[in-house]
N, C-alpha and C positions, 0 to 999 in steps of 0.2 A: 504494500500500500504506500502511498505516495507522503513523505513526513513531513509535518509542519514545524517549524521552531518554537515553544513556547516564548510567549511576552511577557505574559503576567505568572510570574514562579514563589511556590512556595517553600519555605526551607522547613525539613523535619531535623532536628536535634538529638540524636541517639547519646542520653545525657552519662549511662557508665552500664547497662549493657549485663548480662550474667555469667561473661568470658571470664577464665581467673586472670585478668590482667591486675588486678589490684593490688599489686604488687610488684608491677614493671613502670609503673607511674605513680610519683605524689600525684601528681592532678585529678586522677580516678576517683568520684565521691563513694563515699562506702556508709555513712551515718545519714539519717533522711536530713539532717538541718545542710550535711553538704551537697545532697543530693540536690535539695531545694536552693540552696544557693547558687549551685553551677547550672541549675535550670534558667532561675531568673537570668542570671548573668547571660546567657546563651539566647535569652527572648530580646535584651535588651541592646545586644549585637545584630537581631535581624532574624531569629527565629520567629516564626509564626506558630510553630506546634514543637511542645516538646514530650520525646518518648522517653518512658519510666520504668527501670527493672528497679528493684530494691536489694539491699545487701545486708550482710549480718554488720551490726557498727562495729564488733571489736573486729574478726575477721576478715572482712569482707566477701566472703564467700557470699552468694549467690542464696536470696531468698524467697520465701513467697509468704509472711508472715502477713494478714491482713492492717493489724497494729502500724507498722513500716508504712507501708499504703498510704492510710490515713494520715499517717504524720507528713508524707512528701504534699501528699494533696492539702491537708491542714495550711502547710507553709506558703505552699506555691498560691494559693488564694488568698489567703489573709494578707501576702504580699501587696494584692491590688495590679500583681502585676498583669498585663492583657496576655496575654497569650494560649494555647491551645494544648490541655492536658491531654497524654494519649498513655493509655497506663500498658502494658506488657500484660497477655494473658497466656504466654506460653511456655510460662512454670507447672511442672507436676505430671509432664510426658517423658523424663527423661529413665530410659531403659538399661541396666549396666550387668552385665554376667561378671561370673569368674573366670574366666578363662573359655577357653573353647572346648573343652570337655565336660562343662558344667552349666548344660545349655535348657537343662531342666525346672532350674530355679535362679530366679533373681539375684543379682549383688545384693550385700545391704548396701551400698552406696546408691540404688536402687531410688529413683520418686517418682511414683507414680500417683494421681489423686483421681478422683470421680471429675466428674464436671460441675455439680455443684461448688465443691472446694476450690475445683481452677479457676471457675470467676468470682468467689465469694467477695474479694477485693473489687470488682468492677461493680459489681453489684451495690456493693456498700458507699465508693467513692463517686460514682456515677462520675468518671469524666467524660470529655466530649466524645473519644475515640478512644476504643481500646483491638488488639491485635488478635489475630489468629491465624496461626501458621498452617496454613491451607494444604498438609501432607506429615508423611512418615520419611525420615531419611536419617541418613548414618552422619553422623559427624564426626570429624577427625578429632577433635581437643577431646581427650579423656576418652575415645575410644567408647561413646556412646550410642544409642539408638534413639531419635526425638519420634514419639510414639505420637500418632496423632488419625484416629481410623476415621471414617466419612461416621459412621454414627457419634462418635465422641465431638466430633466438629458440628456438627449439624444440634446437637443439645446443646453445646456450649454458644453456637451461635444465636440461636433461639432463647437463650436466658440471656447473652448481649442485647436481644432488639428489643425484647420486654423489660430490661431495665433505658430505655432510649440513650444506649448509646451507641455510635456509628461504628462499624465494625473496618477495619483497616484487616487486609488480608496482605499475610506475610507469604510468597510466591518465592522459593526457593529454587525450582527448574519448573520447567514448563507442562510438567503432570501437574502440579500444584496449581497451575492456571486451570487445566482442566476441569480440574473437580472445583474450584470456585465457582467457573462458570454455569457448572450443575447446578452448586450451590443456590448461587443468582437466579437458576432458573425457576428453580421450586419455590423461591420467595422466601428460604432460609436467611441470606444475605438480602436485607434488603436496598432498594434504592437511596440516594447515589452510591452506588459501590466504588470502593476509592483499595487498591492495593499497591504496595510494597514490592519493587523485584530487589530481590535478594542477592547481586552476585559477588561470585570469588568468595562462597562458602562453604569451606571444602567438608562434606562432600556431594555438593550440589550444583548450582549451574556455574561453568566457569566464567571468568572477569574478560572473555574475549568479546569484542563488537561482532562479532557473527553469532555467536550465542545469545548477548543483550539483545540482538537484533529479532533473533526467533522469540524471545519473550515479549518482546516489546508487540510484535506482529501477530501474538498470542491474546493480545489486552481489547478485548471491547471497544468499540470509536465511543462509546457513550460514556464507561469508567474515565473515573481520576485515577493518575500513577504516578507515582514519585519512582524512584532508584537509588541505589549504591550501590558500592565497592571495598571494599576493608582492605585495610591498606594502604600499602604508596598510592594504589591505584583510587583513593579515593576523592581528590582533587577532577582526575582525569574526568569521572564518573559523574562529577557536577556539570561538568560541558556538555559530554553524551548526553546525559539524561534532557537536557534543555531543550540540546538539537532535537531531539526525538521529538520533542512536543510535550516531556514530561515536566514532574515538579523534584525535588534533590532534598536527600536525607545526608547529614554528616553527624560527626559526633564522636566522641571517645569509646561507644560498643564498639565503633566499625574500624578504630585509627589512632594510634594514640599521639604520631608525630603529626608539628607542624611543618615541618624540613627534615632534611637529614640532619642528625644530632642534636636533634631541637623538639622539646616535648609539646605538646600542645595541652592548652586548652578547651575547654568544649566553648567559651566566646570566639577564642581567636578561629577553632576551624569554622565558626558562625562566618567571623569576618572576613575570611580567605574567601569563603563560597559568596558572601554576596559580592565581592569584588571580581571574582567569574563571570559572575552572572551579569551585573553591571555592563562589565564592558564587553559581554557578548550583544549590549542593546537591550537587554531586559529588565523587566522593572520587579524587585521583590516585594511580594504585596503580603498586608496586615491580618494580625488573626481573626480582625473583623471581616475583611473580605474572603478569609477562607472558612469562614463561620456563613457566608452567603453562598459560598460553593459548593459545600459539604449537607447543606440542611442542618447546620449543627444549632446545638441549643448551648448556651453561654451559662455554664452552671453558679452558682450563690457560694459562700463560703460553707460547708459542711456545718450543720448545727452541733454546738459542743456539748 
């Protein structure tokens, strides 16, 4: 199909992500008050939406505690700041054996939850957008399985639209298109359906433009789409995604330098990306215009 350039671009903010990097970066927030701070910091560089994993404070390890949640959302509204809460709902698929002879029973390193538990936090926080990673696939870091069947997605999605908030489909390789577009079609996912391509996640679709290209070529002319890259490549993937006619995700889940030997921030890669985008001629627009795009509804500060 013939591509257009987007003009009017939104930035999504990947603010720390559930990778074990938190520990290859000071900048990585790991406690909700730093979570909520490199949030705002990140809206007030040029993000319009920011995306939320939660972590343990002492460790940082990688959580899904509803408590955490609340606190990031608690902050990030009481802020006053404008911007576009997108909370992570793709905790509690993660699949781990012992070994290859021990294929019988689960690791205990093992997390697996029902689907009420996997959005008990979206449900509770009601932000604008929250995620759903639209398949099953192997991932390289820790040699795990992210478990995610069409009936676990399909209830998990349907307790996302009854609590009104807009589902963000995370698109990993271009079967994960497919079965959204089921999705969408049954009225699981409802309208505007806005997704996530996922590349250079190993081990999913790779970070080549012949690959982006077949996702991109995958995507409905009606949906919204942002993009990324992890990584070096993740600058690169702000231009692509534009040309394409998409909108551009950055942030410390996907990248943690700003240069070589140079750590980044989640404002500064705010600031790299709209200075992309800028002088490709486009104009980065506000969370209130992607609150008009989306159907989204602008939520109140959480009652205490």
């Amino acid at each position: 199909m013939p591509l257009q350039m987007n003009r009017e671009v939104f930035i999504t903010c990947a603010v720390t992500g559930s990778g074990g990097t938190q520990d290859r970066s000071p900048h990585v927030p790991r406690a909700p008050a730093q979570i909520a701070e490199s949030a705002i910091a990140a809206a007030k560089a040029g993000a319009a939406v920011v995306h939320c994993h939660v972590r343990d404070p002492e460790t940082g390890k990688p959580s899904r505690d509803p408590a955490l949640y609340r606190e990031v959302t608690e902050r990030i509204r009481d802020s006053d700041t404008d911007v576009v809460l997108n909370l992570t709902a793709g905790m509690g698929g993660d699949l781990m054996f012992d070994g290859t002879e021990n294929m019988g029973r689960m690791a205990a390193s093992t997390d697996m939850a029902g689907a009420t538990e996997r959005v008990a936090h979206v449900v509770e926080c009601r932000p604008e957008i929250c995620t759903l990673d639209c398949g099953t696939m192997n991932f390289n870091e820790a040699d795990y399985v992210m478990v995610n069947t069409p009936g676990m997605l399909r209830d998990m999605a349907r307790r996302m639209a009854a609590s009104g908030v807009r589902i963000e489909i995370e698109a990993f390789d271009t079967g994960h298109l497919w079965l959204a577009k089921e999705l969408a079609r049954e009225g699981v996912i409802p309208d505007p359906v806005l997704v996530q391509l996922c590349m250079g996640v190993p081990w999913g679709a790779p970070d080549d433009l012949n690959t982006f290209m077949a996702m991109v070529n995958n995507v409905p002319a009606d949906w919204q789409w942002s993009a990324f890259a992890i990584g070096r490549n993740q600058m690169a993937y702000v231009a692509a995604a534009v040309l394409a006619g998409g909108n551009v995700r950055v942030g410390l889940e996907d990248n943690l330098w700003l240069e070589k030997g140079v750590l980044a921030t989640n404002a500064q890669l705010v600031e790299r990306a709209v200075g992309i985008i800028e002088a490709m001629g486009a104009r980065v627009i506000t969370p209130a215009e992607v609150r008009v795009r989306l159907k989204l509804e602008k939520r109140a500060p959480l009652p205490k």
